[in-house]
C-alpha positions in Angstrom: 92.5 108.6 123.1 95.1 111.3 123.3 96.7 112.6 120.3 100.1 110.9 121.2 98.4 107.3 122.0 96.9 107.6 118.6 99.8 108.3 116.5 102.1 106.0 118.7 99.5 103.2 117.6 99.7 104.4 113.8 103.6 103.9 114.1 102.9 101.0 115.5 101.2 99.6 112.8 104.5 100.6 110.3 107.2 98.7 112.1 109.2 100.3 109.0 108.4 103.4 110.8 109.4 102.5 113.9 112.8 101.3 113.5 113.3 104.7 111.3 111.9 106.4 114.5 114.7 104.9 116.2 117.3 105.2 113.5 117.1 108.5 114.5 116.6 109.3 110.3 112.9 110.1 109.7 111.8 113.8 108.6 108.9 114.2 111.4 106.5 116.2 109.1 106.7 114.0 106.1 105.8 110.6 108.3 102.9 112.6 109.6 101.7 113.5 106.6 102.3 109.8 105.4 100.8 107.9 108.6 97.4 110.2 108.3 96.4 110.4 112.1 93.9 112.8 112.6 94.3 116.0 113.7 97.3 118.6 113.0 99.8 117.9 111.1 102.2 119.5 113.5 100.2 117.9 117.0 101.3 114.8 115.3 105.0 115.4 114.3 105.4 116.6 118.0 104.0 113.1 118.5 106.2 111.5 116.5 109.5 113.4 117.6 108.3 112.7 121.9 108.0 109.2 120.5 111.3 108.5 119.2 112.9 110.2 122.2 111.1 107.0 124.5 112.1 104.4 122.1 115.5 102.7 122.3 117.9 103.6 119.7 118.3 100.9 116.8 121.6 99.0 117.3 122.9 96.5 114.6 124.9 93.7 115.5 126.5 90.8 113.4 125.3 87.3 114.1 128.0 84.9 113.7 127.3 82.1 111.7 128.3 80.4 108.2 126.5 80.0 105.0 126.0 77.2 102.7 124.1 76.9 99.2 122.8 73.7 97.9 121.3 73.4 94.5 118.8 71.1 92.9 116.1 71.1 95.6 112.5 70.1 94.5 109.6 68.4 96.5 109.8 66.3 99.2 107.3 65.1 102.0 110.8 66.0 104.3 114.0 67.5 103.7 115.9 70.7 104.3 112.8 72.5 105.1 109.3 71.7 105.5 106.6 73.9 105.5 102.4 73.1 106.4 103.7 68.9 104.6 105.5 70.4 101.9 109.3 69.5 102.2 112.5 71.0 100.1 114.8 68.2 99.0 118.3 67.3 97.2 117.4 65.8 94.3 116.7 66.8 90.4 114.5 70.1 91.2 114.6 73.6 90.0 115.4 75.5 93.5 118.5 76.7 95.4 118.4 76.2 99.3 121.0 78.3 101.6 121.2 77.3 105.0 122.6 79.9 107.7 124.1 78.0 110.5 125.0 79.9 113.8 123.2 83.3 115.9 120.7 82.8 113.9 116.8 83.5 115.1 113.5 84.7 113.7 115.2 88.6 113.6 117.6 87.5 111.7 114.7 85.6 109.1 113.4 88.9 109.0 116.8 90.7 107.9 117.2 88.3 105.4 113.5 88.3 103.9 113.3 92.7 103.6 116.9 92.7 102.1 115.9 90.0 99.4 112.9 91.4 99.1 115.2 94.7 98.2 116.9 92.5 95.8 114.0 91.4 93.9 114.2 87.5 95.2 111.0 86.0 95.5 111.9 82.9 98.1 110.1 79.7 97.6 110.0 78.9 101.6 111.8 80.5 104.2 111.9 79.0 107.9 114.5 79.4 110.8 115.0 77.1 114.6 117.4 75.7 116.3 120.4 77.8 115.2 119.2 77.1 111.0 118.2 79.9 108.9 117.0 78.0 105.8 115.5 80.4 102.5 114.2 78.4 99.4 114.9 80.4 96.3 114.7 79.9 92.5 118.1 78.3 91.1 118.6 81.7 89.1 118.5 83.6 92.1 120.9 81.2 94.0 124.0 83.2 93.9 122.6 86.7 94.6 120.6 84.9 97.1 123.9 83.9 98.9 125.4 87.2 99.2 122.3 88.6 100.6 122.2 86.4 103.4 125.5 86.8 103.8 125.3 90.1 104.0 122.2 90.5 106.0 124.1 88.4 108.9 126.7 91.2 108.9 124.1 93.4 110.3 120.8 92.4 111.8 118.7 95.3 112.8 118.0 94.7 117.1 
């Protein structure tokens, strides 16, 4: 395997990495040294700089859609969101549900899971289809929780 398969493979495997890559904002030498391909250090940042020329730059685009919070949520065989028979309810329980409603798909999940993951929210359950984004959190993190998603749906990584 060349030199340039293999460190395309270990970027690859950091899709962090990659969307820096095409961010065009990653110090070449540094993710060498950090993704710890064998061989030279400056073989590989060559790799890495051919690399983000062939990938596509990173756009951002807004997804359209509104956000709603509902409070009170505990078990529930069905309900806002169900994951592998456990459901997410209305009812007396000690969780916060937000449900995104619009452009809303599995990249959009992902936007909103890294930036509350940023945020130090721990979500309960998180699921997306048919045009519903849906993120379980604790009732404490309900409001912070809301302006995340909101803001994540201002910019969704493409």
């Amino acid at each position: 395997m060349s030199q340039a398969s293999v460190t395309r493979a270990a970027v690859d495997d950091h899709p962090f990495l990659r969307r820096a890559l095409r961010a065009g904002v990653v110090n070449h030498a540094a993710a060498a040294r950090f993704l710890d391909v064998e061989g030279d250090e400056d073989a590989v940042s060559a790799a890495l700089r051919r690399y983000a020329e062939d990938l596509p730059p990173l756009d951002v685009a807004e997804r359209a859609g509104s956000v709603t919070m509902e409070s009170g949520l505990g078990p529930s065989e069905d309900g806002v969101l169900v994951v592998a028979g456990r459901g997410y309810a209305p009812g007396e329980g000690r969780l916060t549900g937000l449900l995104a409603n619009g452009d809303v798909d599995a990249r959009t999940l992902a936007a909103v899971l890294d930036r509350l993951h940023v945020a130090d929210i721990d979500p309960d359950a998180a699921g997306v289809a048919d045009g519903t984004l849906a993120v379980v959190v604790d009732r404490r993190d309900g409001a912070d929780a809301l302006r995340v998603v909101e803001s994540a749906l201002e910019g969704v990584p493409e």
